[in-house]
N, C-alpha and C positions, 0 to 999 in steps of 0.2 A: 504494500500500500504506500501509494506517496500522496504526503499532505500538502494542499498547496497555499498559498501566500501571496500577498499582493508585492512585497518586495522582501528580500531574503538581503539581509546586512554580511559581510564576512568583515569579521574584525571588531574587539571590542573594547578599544581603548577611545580616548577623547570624541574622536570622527564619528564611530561606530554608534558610540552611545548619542551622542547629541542628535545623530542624523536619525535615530532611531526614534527620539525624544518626539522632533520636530514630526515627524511622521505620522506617529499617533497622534499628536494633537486636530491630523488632520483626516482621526479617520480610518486611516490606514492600517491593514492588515498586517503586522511587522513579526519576522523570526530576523532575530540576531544571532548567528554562529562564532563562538571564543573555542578557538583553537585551545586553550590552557586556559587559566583565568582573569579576569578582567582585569586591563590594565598591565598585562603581563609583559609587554614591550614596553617601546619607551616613553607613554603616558605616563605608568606607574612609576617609573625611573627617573623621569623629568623633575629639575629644582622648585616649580612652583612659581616660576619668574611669568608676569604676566608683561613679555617685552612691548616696548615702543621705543626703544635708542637704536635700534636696528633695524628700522622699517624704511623700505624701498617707495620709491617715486611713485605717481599713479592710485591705481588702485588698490594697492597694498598698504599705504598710508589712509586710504578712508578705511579700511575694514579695520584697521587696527582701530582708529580713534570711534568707530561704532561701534567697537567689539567692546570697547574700555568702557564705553558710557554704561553698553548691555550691564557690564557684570558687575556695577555699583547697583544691579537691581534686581541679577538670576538668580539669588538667595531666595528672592520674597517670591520670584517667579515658579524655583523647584519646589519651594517650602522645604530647601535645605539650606543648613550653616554647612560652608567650607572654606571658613576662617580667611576668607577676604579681608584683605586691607588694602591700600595704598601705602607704596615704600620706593622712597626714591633709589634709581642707581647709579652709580660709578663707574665708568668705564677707567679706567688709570690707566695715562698716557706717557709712553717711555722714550717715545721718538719724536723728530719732528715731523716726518711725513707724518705720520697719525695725527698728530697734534691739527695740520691743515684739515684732511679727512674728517676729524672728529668738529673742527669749528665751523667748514662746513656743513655738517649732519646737524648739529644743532641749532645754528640759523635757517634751517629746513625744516627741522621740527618744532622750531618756534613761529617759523609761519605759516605753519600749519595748526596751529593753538597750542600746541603740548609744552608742558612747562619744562624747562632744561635751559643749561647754563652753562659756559667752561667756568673751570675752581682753578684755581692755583696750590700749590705745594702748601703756602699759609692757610685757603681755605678747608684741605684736605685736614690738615692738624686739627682743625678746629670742630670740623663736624665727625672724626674717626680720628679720637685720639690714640688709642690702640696702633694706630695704622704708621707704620715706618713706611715713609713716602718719602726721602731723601733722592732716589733715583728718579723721579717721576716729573715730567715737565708742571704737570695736573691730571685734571680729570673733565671727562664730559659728566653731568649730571641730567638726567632725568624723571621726574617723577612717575612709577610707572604702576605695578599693581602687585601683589603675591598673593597664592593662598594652599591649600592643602592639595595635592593632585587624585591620593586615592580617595579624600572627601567629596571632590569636583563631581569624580567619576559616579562615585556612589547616588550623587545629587542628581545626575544624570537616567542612570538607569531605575532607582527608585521614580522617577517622576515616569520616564516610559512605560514599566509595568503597571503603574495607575491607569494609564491609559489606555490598557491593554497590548501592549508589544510583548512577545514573549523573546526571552533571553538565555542562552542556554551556554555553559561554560563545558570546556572540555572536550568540543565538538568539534575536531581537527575534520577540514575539507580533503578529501583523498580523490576527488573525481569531479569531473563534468563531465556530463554528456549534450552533445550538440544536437540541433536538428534545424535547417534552412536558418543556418546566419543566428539563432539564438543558445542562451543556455538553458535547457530543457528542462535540467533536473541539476541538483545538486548532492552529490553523495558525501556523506559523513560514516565515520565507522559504525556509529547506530542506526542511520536512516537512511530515506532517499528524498529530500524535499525537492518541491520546484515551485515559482513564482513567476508571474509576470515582469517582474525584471530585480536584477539582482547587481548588488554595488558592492564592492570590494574597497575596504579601508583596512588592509590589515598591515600599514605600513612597511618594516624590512620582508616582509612574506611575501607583501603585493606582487611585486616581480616573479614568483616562484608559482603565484596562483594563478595571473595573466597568462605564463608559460602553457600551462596547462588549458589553460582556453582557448589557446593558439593565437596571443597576442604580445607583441615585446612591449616592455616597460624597462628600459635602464636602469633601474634602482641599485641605486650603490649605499652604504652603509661605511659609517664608522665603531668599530667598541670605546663604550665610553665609560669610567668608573668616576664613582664617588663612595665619599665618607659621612658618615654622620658622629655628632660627637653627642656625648653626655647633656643632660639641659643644663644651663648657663643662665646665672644671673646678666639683666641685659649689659651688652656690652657693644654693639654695632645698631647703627642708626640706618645703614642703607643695606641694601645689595651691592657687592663692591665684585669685579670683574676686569678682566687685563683689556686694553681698549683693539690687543692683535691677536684678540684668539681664532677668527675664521683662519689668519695667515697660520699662526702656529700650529694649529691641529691639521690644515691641508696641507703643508709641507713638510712633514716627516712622516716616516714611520711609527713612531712613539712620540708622544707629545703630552705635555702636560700645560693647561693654563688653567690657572685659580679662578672661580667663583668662590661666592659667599656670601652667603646671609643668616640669617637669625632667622628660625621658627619661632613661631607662637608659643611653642613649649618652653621653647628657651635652647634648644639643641643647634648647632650650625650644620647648616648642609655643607659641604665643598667639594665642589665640583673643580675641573675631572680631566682624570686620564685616557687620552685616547691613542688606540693604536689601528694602522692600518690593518683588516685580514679578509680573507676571504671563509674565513667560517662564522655563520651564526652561531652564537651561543650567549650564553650569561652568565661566564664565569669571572670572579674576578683574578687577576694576574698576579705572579708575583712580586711584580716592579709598582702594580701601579697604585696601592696605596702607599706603600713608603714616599715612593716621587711626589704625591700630591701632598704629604707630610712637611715632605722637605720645604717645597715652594710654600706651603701654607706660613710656615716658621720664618721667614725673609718677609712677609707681610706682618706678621703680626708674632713677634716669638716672646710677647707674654703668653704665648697659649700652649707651650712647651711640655706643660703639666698636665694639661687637657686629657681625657681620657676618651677614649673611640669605642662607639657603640653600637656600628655596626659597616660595613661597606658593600654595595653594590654592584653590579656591572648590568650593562643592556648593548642593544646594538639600536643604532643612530642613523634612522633611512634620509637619503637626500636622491635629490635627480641633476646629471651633471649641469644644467643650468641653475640650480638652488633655486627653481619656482616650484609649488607644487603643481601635481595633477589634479585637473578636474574637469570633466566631462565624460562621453559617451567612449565607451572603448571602440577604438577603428574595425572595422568587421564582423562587429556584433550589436543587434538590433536591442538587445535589451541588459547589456552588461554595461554598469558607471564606474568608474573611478574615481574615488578622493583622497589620495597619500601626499607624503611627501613634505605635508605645511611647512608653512615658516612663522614664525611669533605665534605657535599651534593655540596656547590659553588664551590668548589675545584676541585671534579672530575668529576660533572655531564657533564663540554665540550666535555669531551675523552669519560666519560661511553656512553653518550648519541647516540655519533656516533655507538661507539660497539654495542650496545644493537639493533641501528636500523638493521645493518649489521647481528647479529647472526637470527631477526624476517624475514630478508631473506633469512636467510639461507644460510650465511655464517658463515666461520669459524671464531671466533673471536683472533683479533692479542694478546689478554694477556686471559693467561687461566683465564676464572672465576669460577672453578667447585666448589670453597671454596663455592663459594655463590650460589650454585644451590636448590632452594627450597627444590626438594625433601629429603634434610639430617631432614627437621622435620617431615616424614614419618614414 
C-alpha cells in the first residue's frame, strides 16, 4: 500500500521544518521525511547567529532585513520561546584590505537601515574588555539577532503538527521511482509514499538525493567543529568573529577561525574548525578542538581555566557560487529544491513562506531566479 500526500518534505532541519510549517497553514497535506533526527545536520550544529554583516546586494539584503523584522514576532507566531534576543556583532579586522571590504559593507548596510558601525582598537576595549585586541586595526559592528537553534526547530515542527503535517524521524530515502518526467513514489526503508510533488531540503544529502532522481546538484560541503564550554557568569556583550573567515576556511585544508558568543545559559559557543574532505560524517577530529582552544586563548586567555562541556562536528553544505538553490528541479515536473542558504536563521521566516507559495504555484513576491537551480545545467 502506498499513502499519498499532497507534498512529501525530505529533510528536516530549518528549511524542512518551516516549509513544512508554512504549508499546513495552508491546508496542505504534509509528510516530512528525517533521514536520522531532527536537526541532525547543520541546523542543529549551527551557533545560533541570526547574521546580517554578511549579507549580499539585491535581494538577499531584503530577505535578510524581512526575515529580522519576522523573528522579533515568530515566538508569538509559533506560540514558542526560542530564546530570541538581539546581540550585536564583531567582525575583528587584522588587515587593511579587510578593513576597506568591511567599511564598505557597512556603509551598505547602513543604507540599507541596519545599525552597524566601524570601532577602533579603543572602542573594542571598551565594549569586550576581556578581548586582547592589540593586533587588530578594529572591528565592523553590527546589531544582529541570536537564539536557541534546537529551540527554533522544535518551534517549528511543534506548530506544523498542530496543523496537521505529519513528521517522521528516522526515515532515510533509499529510492525513487520515476514515471513521464515525475517522482512517483518515494521509498523509505519502512514505506513507499508518493505525492503530488515532493521538495528536497536535506542540505549536504541534497546532492546525493538529486543523484538518484537523475538530477546534478554540485553540492560541496565543509566539516566544521565546535566547543561549548561550562555556563559563565556574563562576560561578552556581543558575538565577536574574525572579519577573514570565508578567506581562511576556503583556503586551506585545515583551518581554524574563532566565533563566539555567550548563550542565554551562560555557556560560550566557539566556533570552528574546519577541514577540507570528501566524506560525510560527524565526527569530531583530533586536531580540531585543541586548535580552536588555542586560537580561543590569543583572544581572550583569561579563559585559560575555562572548562569544556562538550564538542561537536557536522558537515557544512555550500554550492560553488555560495547562493542557495531554489526552484523546480531541471527535468522533473514535480520535484523542488531548497538547500544551500546563506544567513539560513535570518531569512528562512520570509524564504520559507515564499518557497511554500511558488510549490503552489504562485508567483513569488521577491524575484529569486538568481537562485534557480537550473544555472548549474
Amino acid at each position: 500500500m502506498t499513502d499519498n500526500y499532497d507534498v512529501i518534505i525530505i529533510g528536516g532541519g530549518f528549511a524542512g521544518l518551516a516549509i513544512a510549517y508554512q504549508l499546513a497553514r495552508r491546508q496542505v497535506d504534509v509528510l516530512l521525511l528525517e533521514a536520522s533526527s531532527l536537526g541532525s545536520g547543520a541546523s542543529g550544529a549551527c551557533a545560533g547567529r541570526a547574521q546580517v554583516s554578511e549579507s549580499h546586494l539585491g535581494h538577499h539584503m531584503d530577505l535578510v532585513l524581512a526575515g529580522l523584522a519576522r523573528l522579533e514576532t515568530l515566538e508569538t507566531e509559533l506560540d514558542s520561546e526560542f530564546e530570541w534576543r538581539r546581540l550585536g556583532n564583531l567582525m575583528l579586522i587584522e588587515h587593511e584590505r579587510h578593513w576597506q571590504w568591511w567599511t564598505d559593507q557597512v556603509a551598505f548596510l547602513q543604507h540599507r537601515g541596519a545599525h552597524a558601525a566601524m570601532l577602533s582598537p579603543t572602542d573594542l576595549t571598551e565594549i569586550e574588555p576581556l578581548l586582547v585586541s592589540d593586533r587588530f586595526l578594529g572591528a565592523a559592528w553590527c546589531n544582529e539577532g541570536h537564539l536557541n537553534p534546537f529551540k527554533f526547530m522544535q518551534a517549528y515542527v511543534k506548530a506544523a503538527r498542530r496543523l496537521g503535517a505529519k513528521v517522521r524521524q528516522h526515515s532515510p530515502v533509499i529510492d525513487f521511482v520515476h514515471s513521464n518526467g515525475r517522482l512517483a513514489t518515494v521509498e523509505t526503508a519502512q514505506e513507499r509514499v508518493s505525492a503530488n510533488i515532493v521538495v528536497i531540503t536535506a542540505g549536504v544529502w541534497t546532492g546525493e538525493l538529486l543523484r538518484r532522481a537523475g538530477v546534478n546538484l554540485p553540492v560541496q560541503f565543509t566539516h566544521a567543529e565546535a566547543i561549548i564550554s561550562e555556563a559563565l557568569p556574563p562576560i561578552l556583550n556581543n558575538h565577536i568573529g574574525l572579519a577573514d573567515f570565508y578567506e581562511t576556511i576556503h583556503n586551506a585544508r585545515r583551518a581554524v577561525s574563532i566565533g563566539v558568543a555567550q548563550q542565554k545559559n551562560g555557556s560560550l559557543l566557539i566556533t570552528e574548525a574546519v577541514e577540507q574532505t570528501k566524506r560525510i560524517h560527524r565526527s569530531n577530529s583530533a586536531w580540531g578542538v585543541p586548535a580552536i582552544a588555542q586560537d580561543l586563548l590569543k583572544l581572550f586567555p583569561s579563559l585559560a581555566s575555562m572548562r569544556l562541556f562538550r564538542a561537536w562536528a557536522s558537515p557544512s553544505p555550500f554550492l560553488p557560487d555560495e547562493q542557495p538553490a531554489i526552484g523546480w528541479a531541471p527535468g522533473l515536473d514535480n520535484c523542488f529544491i531548497a538547500t544551500c542558504f546563506h544567513n539560513t536563521i535570518t531569512t528562512i521566516p520570509v524564504l520559507s513562506e515564499i518557497i511554500a507559495g511558488m510549490i503552489l504555484g504562485e508567483q513569488p513576491e521577491m524575484d529569486l531566479s538568481l537562485f534557480n537551480p537550473v544555472r548549474f545545467q
